[in-house]
C-alpha positions in Angstrom: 91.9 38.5 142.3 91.7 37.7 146.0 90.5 39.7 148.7 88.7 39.2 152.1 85.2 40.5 150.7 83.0 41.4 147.8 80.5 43.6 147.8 78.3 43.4 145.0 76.8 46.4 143.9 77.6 50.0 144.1 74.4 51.8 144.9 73.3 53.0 148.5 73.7 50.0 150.2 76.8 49.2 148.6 78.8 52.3 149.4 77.4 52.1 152.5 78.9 48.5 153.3 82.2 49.7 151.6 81.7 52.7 154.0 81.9 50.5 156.9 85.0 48.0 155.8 86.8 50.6 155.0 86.4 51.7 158.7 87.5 48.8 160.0 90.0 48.1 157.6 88.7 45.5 156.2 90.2 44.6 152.4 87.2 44.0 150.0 86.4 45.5 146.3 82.9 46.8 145.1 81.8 45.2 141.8 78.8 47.3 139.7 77.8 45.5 136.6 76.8 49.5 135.0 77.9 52.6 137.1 77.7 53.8 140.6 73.9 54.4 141.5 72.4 53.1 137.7 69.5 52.4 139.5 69.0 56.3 140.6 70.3 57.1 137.0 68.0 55.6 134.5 64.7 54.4 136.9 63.5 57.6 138.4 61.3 60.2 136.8 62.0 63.6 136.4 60.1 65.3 139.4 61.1 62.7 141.9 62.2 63.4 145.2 63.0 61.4 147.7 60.0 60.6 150.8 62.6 60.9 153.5 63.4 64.1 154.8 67.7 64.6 155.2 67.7 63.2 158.7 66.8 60.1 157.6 69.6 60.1 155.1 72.4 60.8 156.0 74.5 58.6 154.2 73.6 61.3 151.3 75.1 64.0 153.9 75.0 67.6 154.1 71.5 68.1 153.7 69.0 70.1 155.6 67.0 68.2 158.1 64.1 68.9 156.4 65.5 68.6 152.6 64.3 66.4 150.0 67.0 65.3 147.9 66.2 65.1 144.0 67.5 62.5 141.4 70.7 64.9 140.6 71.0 65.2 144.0 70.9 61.4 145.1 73.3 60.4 142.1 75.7 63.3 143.3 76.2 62.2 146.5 76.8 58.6 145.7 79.3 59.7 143.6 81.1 61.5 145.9 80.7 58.5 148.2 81.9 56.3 146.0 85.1 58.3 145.1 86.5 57.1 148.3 85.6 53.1 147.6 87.6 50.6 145.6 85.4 49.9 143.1 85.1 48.0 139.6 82.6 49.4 137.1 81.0 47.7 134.0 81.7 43.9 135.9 79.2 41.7 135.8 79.0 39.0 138.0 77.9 35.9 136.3 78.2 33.1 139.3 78.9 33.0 142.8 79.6 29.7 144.7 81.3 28.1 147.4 84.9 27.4 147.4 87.1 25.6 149.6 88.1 29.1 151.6 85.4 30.9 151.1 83.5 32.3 148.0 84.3 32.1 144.1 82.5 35.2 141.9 82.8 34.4 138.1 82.7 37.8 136.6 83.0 39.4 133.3 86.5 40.7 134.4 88.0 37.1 135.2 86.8 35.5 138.8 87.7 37.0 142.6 88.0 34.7 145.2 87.1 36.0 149.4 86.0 35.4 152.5 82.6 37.2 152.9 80.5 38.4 149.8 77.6 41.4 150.4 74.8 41.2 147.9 74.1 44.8 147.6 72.4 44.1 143.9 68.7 44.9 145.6 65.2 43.7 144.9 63.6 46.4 143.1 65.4 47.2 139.8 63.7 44.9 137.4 60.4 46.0 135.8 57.5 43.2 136.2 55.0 44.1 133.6 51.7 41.8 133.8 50.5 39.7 130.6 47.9 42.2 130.3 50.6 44.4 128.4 50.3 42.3 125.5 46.7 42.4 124.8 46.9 46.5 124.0 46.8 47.2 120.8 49.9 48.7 118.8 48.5 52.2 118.6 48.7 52.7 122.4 52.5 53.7 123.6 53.5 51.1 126.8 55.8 52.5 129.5 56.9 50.9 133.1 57.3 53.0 136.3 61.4 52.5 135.0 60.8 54.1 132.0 58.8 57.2 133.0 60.4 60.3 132.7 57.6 63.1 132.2 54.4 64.0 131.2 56.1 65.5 127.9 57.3 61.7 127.1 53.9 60.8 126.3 51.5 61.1 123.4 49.0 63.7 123.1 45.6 61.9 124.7 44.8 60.6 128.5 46.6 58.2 130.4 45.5 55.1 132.0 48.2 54.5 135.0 47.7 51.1 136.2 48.6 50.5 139.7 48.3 52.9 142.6 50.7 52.3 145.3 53.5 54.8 145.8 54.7 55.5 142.4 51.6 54.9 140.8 50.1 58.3 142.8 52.8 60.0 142.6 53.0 59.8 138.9 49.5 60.2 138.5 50.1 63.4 140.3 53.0 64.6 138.4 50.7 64.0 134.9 47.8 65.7 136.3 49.6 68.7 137.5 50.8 68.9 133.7 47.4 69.4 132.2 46.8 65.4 131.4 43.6 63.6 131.9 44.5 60.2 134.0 42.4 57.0 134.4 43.9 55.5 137.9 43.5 51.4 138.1 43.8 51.2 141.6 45.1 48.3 144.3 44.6 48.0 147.7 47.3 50.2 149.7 48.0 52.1 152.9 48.5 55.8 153.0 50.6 57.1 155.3 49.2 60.7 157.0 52.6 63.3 156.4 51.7 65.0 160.0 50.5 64.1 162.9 49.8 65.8 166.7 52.2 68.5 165.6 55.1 66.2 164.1 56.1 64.7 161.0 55.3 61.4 160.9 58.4 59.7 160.7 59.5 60.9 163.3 57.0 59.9 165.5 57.5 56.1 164.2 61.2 56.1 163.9 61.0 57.0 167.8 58.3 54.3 168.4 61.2 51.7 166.8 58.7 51.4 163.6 61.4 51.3 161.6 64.1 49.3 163.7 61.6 46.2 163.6 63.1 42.7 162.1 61.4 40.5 160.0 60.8 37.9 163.3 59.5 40.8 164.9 56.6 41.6 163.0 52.9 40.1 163.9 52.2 39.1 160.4 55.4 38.6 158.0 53.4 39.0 154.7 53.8 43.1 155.3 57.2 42.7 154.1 55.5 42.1 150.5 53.5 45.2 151.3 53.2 47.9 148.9 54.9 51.5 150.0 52.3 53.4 151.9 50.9 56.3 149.4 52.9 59.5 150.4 53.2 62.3 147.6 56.5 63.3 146.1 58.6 65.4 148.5 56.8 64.1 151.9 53.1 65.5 151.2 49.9 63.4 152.7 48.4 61.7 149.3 45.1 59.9 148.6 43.4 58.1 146.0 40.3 60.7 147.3 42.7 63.7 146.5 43.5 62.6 143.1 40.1 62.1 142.3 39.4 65.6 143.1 42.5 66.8 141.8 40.5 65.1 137.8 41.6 61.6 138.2 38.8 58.7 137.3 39.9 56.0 139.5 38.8 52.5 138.5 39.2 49.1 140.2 41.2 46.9 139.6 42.0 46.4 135.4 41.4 42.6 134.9 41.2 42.3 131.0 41.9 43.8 127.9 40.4 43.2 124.3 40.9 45.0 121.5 40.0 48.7 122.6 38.5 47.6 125.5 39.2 47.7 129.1 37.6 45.7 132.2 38.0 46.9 135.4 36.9 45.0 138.7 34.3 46.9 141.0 37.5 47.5 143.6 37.9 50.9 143.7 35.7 52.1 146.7 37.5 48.9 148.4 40.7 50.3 147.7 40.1 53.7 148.8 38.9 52.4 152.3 42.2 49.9 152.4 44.3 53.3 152.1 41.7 54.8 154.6 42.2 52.0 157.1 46.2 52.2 156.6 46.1 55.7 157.8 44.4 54.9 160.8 46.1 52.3 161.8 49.4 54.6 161.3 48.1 57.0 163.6 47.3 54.3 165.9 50.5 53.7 166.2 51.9 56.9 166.9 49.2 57.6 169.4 50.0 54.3 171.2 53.3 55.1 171.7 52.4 59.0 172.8 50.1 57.5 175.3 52.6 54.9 176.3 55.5 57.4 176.9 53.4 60.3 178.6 54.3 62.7 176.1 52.6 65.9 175.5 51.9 66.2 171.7 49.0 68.5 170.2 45.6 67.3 168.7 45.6 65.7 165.3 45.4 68.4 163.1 43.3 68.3 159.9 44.6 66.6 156.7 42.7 67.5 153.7 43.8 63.9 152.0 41.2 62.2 154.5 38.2 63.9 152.7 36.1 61.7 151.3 35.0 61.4 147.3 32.1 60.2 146.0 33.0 57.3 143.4 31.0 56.2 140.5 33.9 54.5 138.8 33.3 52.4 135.3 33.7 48.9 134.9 34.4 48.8 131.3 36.4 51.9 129.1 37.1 52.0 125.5 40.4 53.6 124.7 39.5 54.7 121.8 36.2 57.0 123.4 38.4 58.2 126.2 41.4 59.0 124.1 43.7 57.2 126.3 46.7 56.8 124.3 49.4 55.7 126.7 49.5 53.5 129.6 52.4 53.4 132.7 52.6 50.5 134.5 53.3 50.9 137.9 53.3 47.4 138.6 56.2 47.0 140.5 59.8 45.5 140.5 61.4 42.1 141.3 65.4 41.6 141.7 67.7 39.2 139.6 69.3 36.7 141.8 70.1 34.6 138.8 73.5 34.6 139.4 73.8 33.4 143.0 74.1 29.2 143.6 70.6 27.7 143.2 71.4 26.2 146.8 71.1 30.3 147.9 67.6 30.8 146.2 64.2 30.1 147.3 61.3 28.6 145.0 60.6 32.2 143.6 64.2 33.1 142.9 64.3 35.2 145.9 67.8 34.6 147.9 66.7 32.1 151.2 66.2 33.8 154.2 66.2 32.4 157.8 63.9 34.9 159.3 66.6 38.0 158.7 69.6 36.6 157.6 70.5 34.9 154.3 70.8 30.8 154.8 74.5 30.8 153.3 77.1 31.9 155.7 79.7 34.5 155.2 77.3 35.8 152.3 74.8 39.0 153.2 71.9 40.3 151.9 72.6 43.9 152.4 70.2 47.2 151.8 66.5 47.9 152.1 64.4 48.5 148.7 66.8 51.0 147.5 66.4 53.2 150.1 69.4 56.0 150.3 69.1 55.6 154.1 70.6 51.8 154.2 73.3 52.0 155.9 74.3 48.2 157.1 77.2 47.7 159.3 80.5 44.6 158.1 78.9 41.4 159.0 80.9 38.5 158.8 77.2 36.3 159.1 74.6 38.4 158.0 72.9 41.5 158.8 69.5 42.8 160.5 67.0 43.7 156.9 64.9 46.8 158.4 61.9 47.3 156.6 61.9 49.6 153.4 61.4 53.1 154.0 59.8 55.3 151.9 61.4 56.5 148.7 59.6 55.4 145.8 
């Protein structure tokens, strides 16, 4: 099949691509290995809600400004979305590479040949799980942040969730308003403060161009690596502090397993001042720019996250004594680029970047973590990658 582009991968910043060619008339086809939106499907719990209020996302569409869409609710309007797109299901593309005009994809459904290709596939659909995993012993039941689906899903016994960036708190959160006792490894990781001199947050930084920022433009590039700033599900302030009090034990950092035995590093106070630090330096921000444009905003009003805790937190826990019979690893995802031309990928596998636009021309990297609120405009080069917003 020929056709002047490909866009591969029919979740939000898929549809949203398709969105735009089909504006301009452009002829292109949509290929999705699984279904429209897998990714919202079969890797978000139960109680998730999206951390950007309806303004942000309106790609999803009639929403209230203020509304946090659920899972239902996401996978709904993508559907609806995608009802208007040309798009192959259940294709899976097993090579792209340059051809004489243009692009050839190799594909489970025989190859297409364009112009332009969109990598819409993303970068934060494949579970990593750490080596650690296979030092537990068989008794104790293993899940990843894509497998979680509810407190009821575990065992009977605690829970040691291992990693506390965005989804790590959040699902601690969700298993300790069910009743479970949590052990919290923690990491290092900004929290961003919900409100802030009488506004929501993002809206003060979506005004200050937080958000509209390229990857050139940023003082230090490494914070495109950066962890999601802790936010609780819904768009709720959310601390490692408040989870402590809420009857999490945080830990530090968990740095070996033997037998029934867990070792933790001494991080945890360390970690809790990194998320400390983030929020200040968020509120920085937004005060900066108040200050900058001579607008009247209210005092900072009181946020019961910033209270501190007093920590005592173990080194070393046996699973057994504390009855933890399940972990979750929140350890994050990775993308699989496998199929693009090894001339396309860098040393870790990641697609080559020139600071924002992919090194091949005619192919984009399109979409930003996943986020419902990616909505990237035809390129015929390559797109502007704004940093990831806040949905996970």
């Amino acid at each position: 099949m020929r056709t002047d582009c490909v866009v591969v991968g029919a979740g939000p910043a898929g549809l949203a691509t398709s969105a735009a060619l089909t504006q301009r008339g452009v002829d292109h086809v949509i290929l999705e290995r699984r279904q429209v939106g897998d990714t919202w499907r079969t890797q978000r719990w139960d109680s998730f809600r999206l951390n950007t209020p309806g303004w942000m996302n309106q790609l999803l569409s009639d929403q209230g400004r203020y509304a946090y869409a659920d899972r239902a609710m996401v996978v709904q309007k993508l559907e609806q979305l995608a009802s208007n797109s040309p798009i192959h299901t259940g294709v899976r593309v097993a090579r792209l590479a340059r051809a004489v005009d243009g692009y050839a994809l190799r594909t489970s459904d025989g190859e297409f040949r364009c112009r332009t290709v969109v990598v819409a596939t993303g970068d934060q659909n494949v579970p990593r799980m750490p080596a650690l995993a296979r030092l537990l012993p068989d008794r104790v039941a293993q899940y990843h942040t894509a497998d979680y689906a509810g407190p009821g899903q575990l065992p009977d016994g605690a829970v040691l969730v291992v990693g506390s960036a965005q989804s790590g708190c959040q699902i601690t959160e969700d298993l300790l308003v069910a009743g479970r006792r949590v052990v919290l490894a923690t990491s290092p990781v900004a929290r961003l403060p919900w409100r802030h001199r009488g506004r929501d947050s993002l809206e003060w930084l979506t005004e200050a161009g937080f958000y509209a920022q390229r990857p050139q433009d940023l003082p230090d590039p490494s914070a495109l690596r950066a962890s999601q700033p802790i936010v609780a599900s819904g768009g709720r302030s959310l601390s490692l502090p408040a989870l402590a009090r809420a009857g999490a034990t945080l830990v530090g950092r968990l740095v070996g397993a033997t037998g029934e035995r867990l070792d933790f590093d001494e991080s945890a106070q360390a970690n809790v001042a990194a998320g400390d630090a983030g929020a200040e330096r968020m509120r920085a921000t937004m005060d900066d720019f108040i200050r900058r444009r001579g607008l009247k905003a209210s005092a900072a009003e009181p946020d019961d996250t910033d209270a501190p805790v007093k920590l005592d937190p173990p080194t070393t826990l046996d699973m057994c004594d504390h009855d933890i019979s399940s972990v979750v690893w929140c350890t994050g995802f990775t993308g699989d680029f496998s199929w693009l031309n090894p001339s396309m990928l860098d040393g870790a596998g990641q697609p080559r970047r020139d600071g924002s636009a992919a090194v091949a021309a005619g192919v984009c990297m399109s979409g930003s973590a996943g986020s419902p609120s990616a909505a990237p405009a035809y390129c015929s080069a390559s797109p502007t990658t704004p940093p990831p917003l806040l949905t996970r």
